[in-house]
MARPADO-283939 format. One record per residue (C-alpha): residue number from 1; residue in three letters; x, y, z. Coordinates in pm, whole numbers. Example, Ala and Ser with C-alpha at 12.3 -4.5 7.8 and 13.67 -1.06 7.14 Angstrom:
 resi resn      x      y      z
    1  ALA   1230   -450    780
    2  SER   1367   -106    714
END
This chain:
 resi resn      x      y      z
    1  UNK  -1159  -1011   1398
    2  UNK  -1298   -694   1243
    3  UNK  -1507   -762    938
    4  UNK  -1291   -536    687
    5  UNK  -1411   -633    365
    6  UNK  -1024   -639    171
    7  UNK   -873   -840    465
    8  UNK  -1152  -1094    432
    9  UNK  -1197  -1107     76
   10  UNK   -799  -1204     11
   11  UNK   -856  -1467    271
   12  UNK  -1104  -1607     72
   13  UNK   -910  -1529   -271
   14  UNK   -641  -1727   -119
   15  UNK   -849  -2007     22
   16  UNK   -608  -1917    341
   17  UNK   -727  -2200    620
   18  UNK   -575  -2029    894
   19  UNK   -873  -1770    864
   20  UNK  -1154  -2089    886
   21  UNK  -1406  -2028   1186
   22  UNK  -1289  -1661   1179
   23  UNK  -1538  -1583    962
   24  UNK  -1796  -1700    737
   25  UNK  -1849  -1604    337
   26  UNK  -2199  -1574    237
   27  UNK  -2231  -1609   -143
   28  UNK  -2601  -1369   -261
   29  UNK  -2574  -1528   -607
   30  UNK  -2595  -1880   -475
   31  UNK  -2770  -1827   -126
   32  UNK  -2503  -2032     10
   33  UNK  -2223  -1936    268
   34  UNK  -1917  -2102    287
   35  UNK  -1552  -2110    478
   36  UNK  -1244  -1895    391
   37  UNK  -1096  -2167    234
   38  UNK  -1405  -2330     28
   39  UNK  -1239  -2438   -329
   40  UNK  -1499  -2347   -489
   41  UNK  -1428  -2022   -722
   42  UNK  -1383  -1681   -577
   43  UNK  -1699  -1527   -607
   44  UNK  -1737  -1176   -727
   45  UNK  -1725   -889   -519
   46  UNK  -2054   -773   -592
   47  UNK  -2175  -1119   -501
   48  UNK  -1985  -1164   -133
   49  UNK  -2104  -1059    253
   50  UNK  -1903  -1157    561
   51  UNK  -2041  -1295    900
   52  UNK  -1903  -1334   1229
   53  UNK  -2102  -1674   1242
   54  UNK  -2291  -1941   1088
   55  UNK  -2578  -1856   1276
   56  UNK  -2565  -1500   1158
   57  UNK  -2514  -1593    756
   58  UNK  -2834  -1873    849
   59  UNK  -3024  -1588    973
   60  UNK  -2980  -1426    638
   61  UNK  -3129  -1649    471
   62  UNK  -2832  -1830    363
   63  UNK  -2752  -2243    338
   64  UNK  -2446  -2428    445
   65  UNK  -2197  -2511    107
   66  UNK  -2224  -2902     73
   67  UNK  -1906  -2912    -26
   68  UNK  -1673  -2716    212
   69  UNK  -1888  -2770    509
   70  UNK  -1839  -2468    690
   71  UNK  -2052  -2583    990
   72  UNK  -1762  -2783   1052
   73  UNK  -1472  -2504   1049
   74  UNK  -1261  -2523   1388
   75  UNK  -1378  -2290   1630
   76  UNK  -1293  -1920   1631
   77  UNK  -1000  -1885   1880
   78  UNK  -1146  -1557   2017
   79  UNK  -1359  -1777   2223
   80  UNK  -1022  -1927   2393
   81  UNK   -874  -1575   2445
   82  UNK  -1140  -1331   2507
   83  UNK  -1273  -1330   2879
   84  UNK  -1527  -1112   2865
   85  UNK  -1951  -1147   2855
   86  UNK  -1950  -1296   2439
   87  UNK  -1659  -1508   2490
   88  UNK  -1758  -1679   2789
   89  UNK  -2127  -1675   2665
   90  UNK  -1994  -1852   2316
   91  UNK  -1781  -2153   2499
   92  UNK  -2143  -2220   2780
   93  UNK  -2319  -2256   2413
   94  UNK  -2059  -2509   2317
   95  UNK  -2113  -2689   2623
   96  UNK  -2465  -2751   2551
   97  UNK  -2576  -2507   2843
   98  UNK  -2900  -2357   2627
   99  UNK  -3030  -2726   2522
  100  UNK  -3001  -2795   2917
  101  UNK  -3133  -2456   3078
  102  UNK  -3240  -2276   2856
  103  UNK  -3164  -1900   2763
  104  UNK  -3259  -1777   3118
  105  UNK  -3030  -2023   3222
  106  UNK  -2702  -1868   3048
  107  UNK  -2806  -1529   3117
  108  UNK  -2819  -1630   3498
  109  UNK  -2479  -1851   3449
  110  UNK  -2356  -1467   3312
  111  UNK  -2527  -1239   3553
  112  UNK  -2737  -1045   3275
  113  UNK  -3051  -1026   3145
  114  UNK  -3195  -1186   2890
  115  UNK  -3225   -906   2646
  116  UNK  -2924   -756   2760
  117  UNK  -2765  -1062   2669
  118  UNK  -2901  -1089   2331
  119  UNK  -2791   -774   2225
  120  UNK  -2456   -802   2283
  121  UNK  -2442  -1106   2090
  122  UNK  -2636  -1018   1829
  123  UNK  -2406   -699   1787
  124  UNK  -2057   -935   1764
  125  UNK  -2203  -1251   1663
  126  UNK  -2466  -1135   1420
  127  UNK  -2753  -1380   1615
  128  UNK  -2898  -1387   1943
  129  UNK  -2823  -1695   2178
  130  UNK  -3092  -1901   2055
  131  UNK  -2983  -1904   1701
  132  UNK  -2636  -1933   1799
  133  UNK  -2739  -2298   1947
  134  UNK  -2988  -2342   1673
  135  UNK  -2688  -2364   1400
  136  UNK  -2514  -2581   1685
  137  UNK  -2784  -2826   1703
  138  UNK  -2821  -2877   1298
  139  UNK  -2502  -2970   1292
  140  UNK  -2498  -3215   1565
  141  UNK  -2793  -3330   1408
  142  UNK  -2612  -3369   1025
  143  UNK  -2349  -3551   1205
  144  UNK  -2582  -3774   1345
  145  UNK  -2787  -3806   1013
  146  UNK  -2571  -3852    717
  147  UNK  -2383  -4181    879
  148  UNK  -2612  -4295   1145
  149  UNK  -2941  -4525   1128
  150  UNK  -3088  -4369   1395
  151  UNK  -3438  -4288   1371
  152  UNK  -3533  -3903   1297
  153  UNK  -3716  -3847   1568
  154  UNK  -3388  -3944   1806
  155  UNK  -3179  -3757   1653
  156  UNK  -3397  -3468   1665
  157  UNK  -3383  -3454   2053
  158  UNK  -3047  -3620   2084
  159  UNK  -2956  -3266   1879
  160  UNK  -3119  -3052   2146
  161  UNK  -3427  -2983   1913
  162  UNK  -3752  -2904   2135
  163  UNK  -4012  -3122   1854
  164  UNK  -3919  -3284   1530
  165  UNK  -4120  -3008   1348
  166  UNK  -3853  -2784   1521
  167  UNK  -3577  -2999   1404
  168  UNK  -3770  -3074    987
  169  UNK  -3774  -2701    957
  170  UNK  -3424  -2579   1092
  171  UNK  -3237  -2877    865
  172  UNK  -3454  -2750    567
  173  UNK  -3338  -2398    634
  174  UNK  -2965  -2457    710
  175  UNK  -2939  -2729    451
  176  UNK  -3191  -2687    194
  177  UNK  -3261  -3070    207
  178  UNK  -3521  -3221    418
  179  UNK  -3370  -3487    633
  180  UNK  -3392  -3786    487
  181  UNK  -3245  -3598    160
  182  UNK  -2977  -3616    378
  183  UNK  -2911  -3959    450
  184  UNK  -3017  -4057    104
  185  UNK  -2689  -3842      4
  186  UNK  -2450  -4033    234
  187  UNK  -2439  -4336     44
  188  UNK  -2427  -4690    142
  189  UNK  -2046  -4669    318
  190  UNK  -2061  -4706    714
  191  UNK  -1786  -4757    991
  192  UNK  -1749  -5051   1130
  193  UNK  -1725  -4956   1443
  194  UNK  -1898  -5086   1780
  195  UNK  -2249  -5051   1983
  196  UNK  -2309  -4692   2077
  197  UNK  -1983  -4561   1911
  198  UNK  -1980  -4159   1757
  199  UNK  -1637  -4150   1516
  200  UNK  -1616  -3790   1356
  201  UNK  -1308  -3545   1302
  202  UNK  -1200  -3237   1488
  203  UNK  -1038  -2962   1279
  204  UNK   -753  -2759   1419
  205  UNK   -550  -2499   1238
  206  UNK   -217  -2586   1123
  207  UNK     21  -2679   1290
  208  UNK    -10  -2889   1592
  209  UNK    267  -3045   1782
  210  UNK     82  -3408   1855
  211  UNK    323  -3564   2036
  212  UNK    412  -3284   2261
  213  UNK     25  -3291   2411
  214  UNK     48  -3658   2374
  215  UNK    424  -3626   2602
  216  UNK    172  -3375   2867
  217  UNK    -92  -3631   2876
  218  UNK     89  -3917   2916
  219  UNK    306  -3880   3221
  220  UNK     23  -3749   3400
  221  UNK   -233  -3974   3292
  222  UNK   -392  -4174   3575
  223  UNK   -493  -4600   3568
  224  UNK   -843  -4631   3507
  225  UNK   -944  -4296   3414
  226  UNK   -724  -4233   3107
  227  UNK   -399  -4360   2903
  228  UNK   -214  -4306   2613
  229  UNK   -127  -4600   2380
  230  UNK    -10  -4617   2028
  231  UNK    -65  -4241   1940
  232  UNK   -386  -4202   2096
  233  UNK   -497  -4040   2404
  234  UNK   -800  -4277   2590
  235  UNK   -996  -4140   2853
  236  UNK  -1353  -4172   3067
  237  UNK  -1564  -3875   3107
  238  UNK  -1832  -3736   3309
  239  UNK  -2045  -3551   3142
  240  UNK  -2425  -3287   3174
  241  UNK  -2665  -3672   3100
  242  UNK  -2429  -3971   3187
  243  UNK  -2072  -4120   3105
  244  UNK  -1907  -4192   2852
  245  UNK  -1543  -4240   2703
  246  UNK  -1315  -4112   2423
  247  UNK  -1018  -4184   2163
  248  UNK   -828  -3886   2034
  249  UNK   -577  -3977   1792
  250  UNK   -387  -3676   1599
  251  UNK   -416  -3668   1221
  252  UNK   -252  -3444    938
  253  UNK   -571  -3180    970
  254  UNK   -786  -3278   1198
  255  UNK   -790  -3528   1544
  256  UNK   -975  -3851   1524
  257  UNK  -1236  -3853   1787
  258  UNK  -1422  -4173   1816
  259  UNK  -1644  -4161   2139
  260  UNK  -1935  -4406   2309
  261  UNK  -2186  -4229   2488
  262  UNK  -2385  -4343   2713
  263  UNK  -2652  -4004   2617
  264  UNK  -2621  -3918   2242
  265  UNK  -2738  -3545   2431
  266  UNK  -2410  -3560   2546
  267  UNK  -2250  -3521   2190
  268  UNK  -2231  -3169   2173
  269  UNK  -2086  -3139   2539
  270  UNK  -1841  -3401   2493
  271  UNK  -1705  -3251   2139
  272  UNK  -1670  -2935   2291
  273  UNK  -1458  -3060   2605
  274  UNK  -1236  -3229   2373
  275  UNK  -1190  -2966   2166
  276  UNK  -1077  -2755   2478
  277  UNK   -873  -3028   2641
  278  UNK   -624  -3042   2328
  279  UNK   -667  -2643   2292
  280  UNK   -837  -2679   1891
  281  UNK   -946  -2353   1841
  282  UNK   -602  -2198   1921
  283  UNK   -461  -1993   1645
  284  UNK    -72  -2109   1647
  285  UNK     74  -1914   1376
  286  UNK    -83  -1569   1600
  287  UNK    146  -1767   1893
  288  UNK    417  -1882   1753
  289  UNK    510  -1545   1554
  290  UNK    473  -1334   1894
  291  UNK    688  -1571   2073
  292  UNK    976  -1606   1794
  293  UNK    979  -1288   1835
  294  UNK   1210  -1323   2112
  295  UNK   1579  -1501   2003
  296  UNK   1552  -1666   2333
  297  UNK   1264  -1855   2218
  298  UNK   1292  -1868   1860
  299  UNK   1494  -2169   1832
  300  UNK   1251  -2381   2012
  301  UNK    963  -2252   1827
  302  UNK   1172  -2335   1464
  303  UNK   1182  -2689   1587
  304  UNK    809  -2754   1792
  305  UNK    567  -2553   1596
  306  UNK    218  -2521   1687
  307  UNK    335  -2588   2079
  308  UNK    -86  -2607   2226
  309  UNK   -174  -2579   2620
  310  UNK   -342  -2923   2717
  311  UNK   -643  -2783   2887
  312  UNK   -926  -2956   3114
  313  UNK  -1205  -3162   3029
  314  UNK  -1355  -3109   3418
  315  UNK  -1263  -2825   3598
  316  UNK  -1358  -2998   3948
  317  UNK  -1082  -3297   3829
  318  UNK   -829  -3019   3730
  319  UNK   -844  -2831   4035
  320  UNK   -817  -3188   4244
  321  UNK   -481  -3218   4038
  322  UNK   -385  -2903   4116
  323  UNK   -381  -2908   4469
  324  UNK   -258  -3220   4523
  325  UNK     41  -3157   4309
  326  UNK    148  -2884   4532
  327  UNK    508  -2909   4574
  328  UNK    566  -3240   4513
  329  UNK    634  -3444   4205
  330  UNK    455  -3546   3904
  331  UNK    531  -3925   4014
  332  UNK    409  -3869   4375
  333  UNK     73  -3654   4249
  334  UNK    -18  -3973   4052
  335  UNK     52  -4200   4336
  336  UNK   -156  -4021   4577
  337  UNK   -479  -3962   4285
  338  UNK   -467  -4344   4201
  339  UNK   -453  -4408   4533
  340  UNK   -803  -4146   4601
  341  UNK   -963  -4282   4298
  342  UNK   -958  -4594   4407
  343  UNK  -1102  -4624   4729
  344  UNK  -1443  -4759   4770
  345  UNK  -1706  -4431   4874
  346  UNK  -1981  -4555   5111
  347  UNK  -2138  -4268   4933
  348  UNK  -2320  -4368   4623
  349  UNK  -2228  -4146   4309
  350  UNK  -2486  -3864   4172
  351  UNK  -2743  -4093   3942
  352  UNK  -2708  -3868   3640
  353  UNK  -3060  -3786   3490
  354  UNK  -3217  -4089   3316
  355  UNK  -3265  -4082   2930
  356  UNK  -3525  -4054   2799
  357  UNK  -3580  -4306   2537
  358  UNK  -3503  -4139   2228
  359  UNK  -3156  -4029   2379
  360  UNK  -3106  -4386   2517
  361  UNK  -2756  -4550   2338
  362  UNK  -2890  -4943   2319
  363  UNK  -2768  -4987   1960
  364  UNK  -2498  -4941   1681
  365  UNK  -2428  -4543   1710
  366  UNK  -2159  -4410   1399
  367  UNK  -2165  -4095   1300
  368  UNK  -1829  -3922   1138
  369  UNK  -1841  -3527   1104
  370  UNK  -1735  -3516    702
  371  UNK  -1875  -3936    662
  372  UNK  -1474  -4010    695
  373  UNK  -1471  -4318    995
  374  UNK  -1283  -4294   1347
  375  UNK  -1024  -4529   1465
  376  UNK  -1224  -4825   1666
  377  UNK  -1291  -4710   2039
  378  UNK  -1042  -5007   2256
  379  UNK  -1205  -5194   2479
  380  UNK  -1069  -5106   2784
  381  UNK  -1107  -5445   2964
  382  UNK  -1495  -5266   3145
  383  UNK  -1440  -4901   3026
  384  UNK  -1249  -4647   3176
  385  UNK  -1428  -4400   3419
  386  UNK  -1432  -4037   3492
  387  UNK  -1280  -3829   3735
  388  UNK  -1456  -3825   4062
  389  UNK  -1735  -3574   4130
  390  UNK  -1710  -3294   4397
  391  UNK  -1989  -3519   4625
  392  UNK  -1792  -3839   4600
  393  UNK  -1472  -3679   4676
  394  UNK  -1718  -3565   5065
  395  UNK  -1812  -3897   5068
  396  UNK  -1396  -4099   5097
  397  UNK  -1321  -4164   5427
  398  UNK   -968  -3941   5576
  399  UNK   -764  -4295   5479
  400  UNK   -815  -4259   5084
  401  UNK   -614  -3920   5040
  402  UNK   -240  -4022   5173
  403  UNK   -167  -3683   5253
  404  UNK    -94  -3418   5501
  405  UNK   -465  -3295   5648
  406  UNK   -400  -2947   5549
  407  UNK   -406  -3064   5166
  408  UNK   -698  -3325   5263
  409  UNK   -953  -3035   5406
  410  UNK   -811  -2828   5125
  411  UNK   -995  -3050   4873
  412  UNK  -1289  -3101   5094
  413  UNK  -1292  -2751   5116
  414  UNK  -1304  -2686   4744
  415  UNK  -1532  -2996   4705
  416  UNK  -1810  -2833   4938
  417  UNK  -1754  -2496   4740
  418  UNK  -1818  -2636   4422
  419  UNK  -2149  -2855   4560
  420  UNK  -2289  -2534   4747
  421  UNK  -2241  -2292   4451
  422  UNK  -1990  -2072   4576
  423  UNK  -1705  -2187   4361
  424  UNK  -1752  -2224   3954
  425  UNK  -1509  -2406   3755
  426  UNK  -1710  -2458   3464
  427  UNK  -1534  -2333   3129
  428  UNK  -1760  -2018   3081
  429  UNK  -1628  -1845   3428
  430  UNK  -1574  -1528   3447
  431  UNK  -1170  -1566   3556
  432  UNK  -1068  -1280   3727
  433  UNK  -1366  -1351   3978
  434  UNK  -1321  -1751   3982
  435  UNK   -913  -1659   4116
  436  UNK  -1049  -1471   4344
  437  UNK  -1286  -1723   4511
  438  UNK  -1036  -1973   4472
  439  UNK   -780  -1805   4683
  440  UNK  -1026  -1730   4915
  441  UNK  -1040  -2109   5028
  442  UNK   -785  -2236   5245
  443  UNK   -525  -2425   5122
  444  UNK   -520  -2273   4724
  445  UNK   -249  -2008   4693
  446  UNK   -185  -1839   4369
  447  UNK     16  -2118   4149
  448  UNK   -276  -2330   4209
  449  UNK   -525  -2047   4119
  450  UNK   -332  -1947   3814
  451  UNK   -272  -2281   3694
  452  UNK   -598  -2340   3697
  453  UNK   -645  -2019   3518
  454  UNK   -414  -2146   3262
  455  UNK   -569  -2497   3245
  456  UNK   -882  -2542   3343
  457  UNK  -1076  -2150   3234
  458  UNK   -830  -2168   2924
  459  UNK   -641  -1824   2982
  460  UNK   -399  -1779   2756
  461  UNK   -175  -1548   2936
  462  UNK    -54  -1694   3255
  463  UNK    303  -1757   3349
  464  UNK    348  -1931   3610
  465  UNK    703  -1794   3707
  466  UNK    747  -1953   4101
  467  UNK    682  -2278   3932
  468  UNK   1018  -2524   3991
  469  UNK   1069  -2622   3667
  470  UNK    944  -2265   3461
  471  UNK   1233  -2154   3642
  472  UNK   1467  -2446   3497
  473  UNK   1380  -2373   3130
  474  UNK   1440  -2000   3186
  475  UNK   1795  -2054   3317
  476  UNK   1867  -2344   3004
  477  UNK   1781  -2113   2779
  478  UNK   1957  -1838   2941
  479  UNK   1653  -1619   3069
  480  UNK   1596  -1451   3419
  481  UNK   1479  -1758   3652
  482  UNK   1380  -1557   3975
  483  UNK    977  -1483   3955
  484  UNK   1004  -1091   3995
  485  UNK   1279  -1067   3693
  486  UNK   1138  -1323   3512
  487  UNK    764  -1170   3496
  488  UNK    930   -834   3406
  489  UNK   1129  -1036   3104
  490  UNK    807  -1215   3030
  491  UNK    598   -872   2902
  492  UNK    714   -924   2528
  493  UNK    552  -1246   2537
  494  UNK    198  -1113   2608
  495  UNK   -116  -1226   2527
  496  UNK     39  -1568   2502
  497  UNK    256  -1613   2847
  498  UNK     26  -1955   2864
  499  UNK    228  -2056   2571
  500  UNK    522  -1993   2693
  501  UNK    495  -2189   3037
  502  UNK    478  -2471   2791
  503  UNK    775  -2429   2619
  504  UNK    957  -2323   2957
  505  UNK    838  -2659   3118
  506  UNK    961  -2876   2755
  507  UNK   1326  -2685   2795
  508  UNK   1312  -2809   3172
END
């Protein structure tokens, strides 16, 4: 959003919550900065600037308020909508990609140069991309801190930092507390919670339709990999340094997220992803008053507010879905994964990179975002497992995919174009260019390209109008249900035709 000083200051006059992660207030008369909807008193006028990120009211010399935690705001959902060279730049930074390669290596991931790079952030985002995943890695590193009795020095590189100095100076500066200050403030609560175990909260903005995602999840999900039980969704994950697994259970304001790690580098990584898979950052009051704008839809939106897309945690696993639930069922898709995950490989699965010690998980891990704990992690009788990766899906002999061969050497297809380079499904893709490569490989046509669009790059205007069952909830709610008349109907809708495949599939 534009930084218009009236619009923003009634935000924060209001304490409106639907505006945290928009924006950022940075109080001069305290040196602090804070979220839209810090209950602390409206500052004066005089007193107030506005920044498009943390990292850009920490550059100006400004702390993080202790007491509204703005460091913890949801994200801004401009990095869900926008496509273009800052929004796919902000959701790689998410993902950890500067603590792994670098800034050269999400300049090359973008196709610019370095400095090129860093000026266009700096010009939306207030701060280049190194303090962009500076401010990212103090708060991992709070996280980690305040409810956690790990050592300083491992939680300074399981936070990304490059030295402890590093990490000593950038808490002093975001903070104004020296680390241990920190944990000396958490007091003497802790989670009782098990070995190598990360609890913490994920904010969303009001409202969210739990068990609607929960509903997506859970006839889809797939034995061994993930399940749904009692209100929360369970599932394994591959991630940049190891495995690890996750419990997401929907709360009034935030989602529970308790995860074990087997890399506390992945932490970052892994919040992001989960944030994306249950579509966090979305802004549903944007969606839901663009789509209720049409009688035909109104109804449904009075009754399932804050309707979310369930996204992707892997983009490799989503497009595997994809494919193989080309024109078949929901049932049969699941039949035929289980059936592909669980066939021995004679070849062995990538070794991720070995820990180094200080980012090694061989002891009691909690750490809860605002020190509030997460529901218990369930032992899942050996842990469940992540999707397969694009070499061990090479490796299955032709018996483990139980399909016709033109689907099988589709998905070896798309497995040796994701190992080789020439495909990226990574969250950060450019998605105009990623459809195109994907419908360049035989055996992908354009519902499997777009859903993946939709899914698994996180577009948020896809319709998916030849889909079987799109169709359905068009005619039951009376709509157009041929693709040609129902794209042309489907123009009102715009930029949120994602949203609306939902709601089409739920009236199916």
């Amino acid at each position: 959003m534009e930084m218009d000083f009236e619009r923003c200051y009634r935000a924060v006059d209001s304490r409106d919550q639907r505006f945290d992660g928009w924006f950022y207030t940075g109080v001069t008369s305290t040196g602090i900065y804070c979220r839209p909807s810090c209950p602390a008193i409206t500052p004066k006028r005089q007193n107030v600037r506005f920044f498009p990120s943390a990292a850009a009211a920490q550059g100006a010399g400004l702390r993080a308020c202790r007491r509204c935690r703005p460091d913890a705001a949801p994200g801004s959902p401009q990095w869900d909508i926008r496509a273009d060279v800052v929004g796919r730049a902000m959701r790689l930074i998410a993902d950890g990609v500067i603590d792994r390669d670098g800034v050269p290596g999400l300049a090359s991931r973008l196709g610019y140069t370095e400095r090129h790079l860093h000026r266009m952030l700096s010009a939306e985002m207030g701060a280049g991309p190194l303090a962009l995943a500076r401010a990212q890695r103090a708060q991992t590193a709070r996280i980690l801190i305040e409810t956690t009795d790990l050592g300083m020095a491992e939680v300074a590189f399981a936070a990304g930092f490059g030295s402890v100095r590093q990490f000593n100076d950038t808490l002093r500066e975001v903070y104004a507390s020296a680390p241990s200050d920190l944990r000396a403030a958490r007091g003497r609560q802790r989670a009782a919670v098990g070995a190598g175990t990360i609890a913490l909260r994920l904010a969303y903005r009001p409202p969210l339709h739990a068990r609607a995602l929960l509903d997506f999840l859970a006839v889809r999900a797939l034995p061994g990999v993930e399940e749904v039980r009692d209100g929360t969704y369970h599932r394994g994950l591959r991630l940049p340094h190891g495995t690890g697994q996750v419990a997401l259970t929907p709360a009034d304001g935030h989602v529970a997220a308790t995860l074990r790690l087997a890399d506390l580098r992945d932490l970052a990584p892994a919040v992001a992803r989960c944030r994306r898979l249950l579509d966090l950052d979305a802004d549903p009051v944007a969606i839901d008053a663009t789509l209720a704008a049409d009688p035909a839809l109104a109804p449904a939106v009075t009754a399932e507010p804050g309707i979310r897309v369930p996204r992707a945690v892997d983009g490799f696993e989503q497009a595997v879905r994809a494919i193989i639930n080309q024109q078949v069922s929901i049932t049969s898709a699941r039949t035929t994964l289980t059936r592909l995950l669980t066939t021995p490989t004679p070849t062995p699965a990538p070794t991720p990179a070995s820990a180094p010690a200080h980012a090694r998980v061989d002891h009691e891990v909690i750490a809860t975002d605002d020190g509030v704990s997460g529901q218990q992690l369930h032992d899942q009788r050996g842990g469940l497992r992540g999707f397969l990766g694009a070499e061990e899906l090479l490796g299955l002999p032709d018996s483990a995919f139980g399909m016709p061969v033109g689907r099988r050497e589709a998905l070896r297809g798309l497995a040796r174009a994701v190992v080789d380079g020439s495909v990226d499904l990574a969250a950060g893709v450019e998605r105009g260019e990623a459809v195109r490569r994907l419908l360049a490989l035989p055996g992908i046509g354009p519902w499997t390209a777009n859903y993946l669009a939709m899914r698994a790059f996180g577009d948020p205007d896809i319709l998916l109008s030849s889909d079987l069952a799109v169709r359905r909830g068009a005619a039951a709610l009376g709509l157009p249900d041929t693709p040609p008349t129902l794209d042309r109907y489907a123009e009102r809708w715009r930029p949120w035709r994602s949203y609306a495949t939902i709601r089409l599939w739920r009236a199916a």
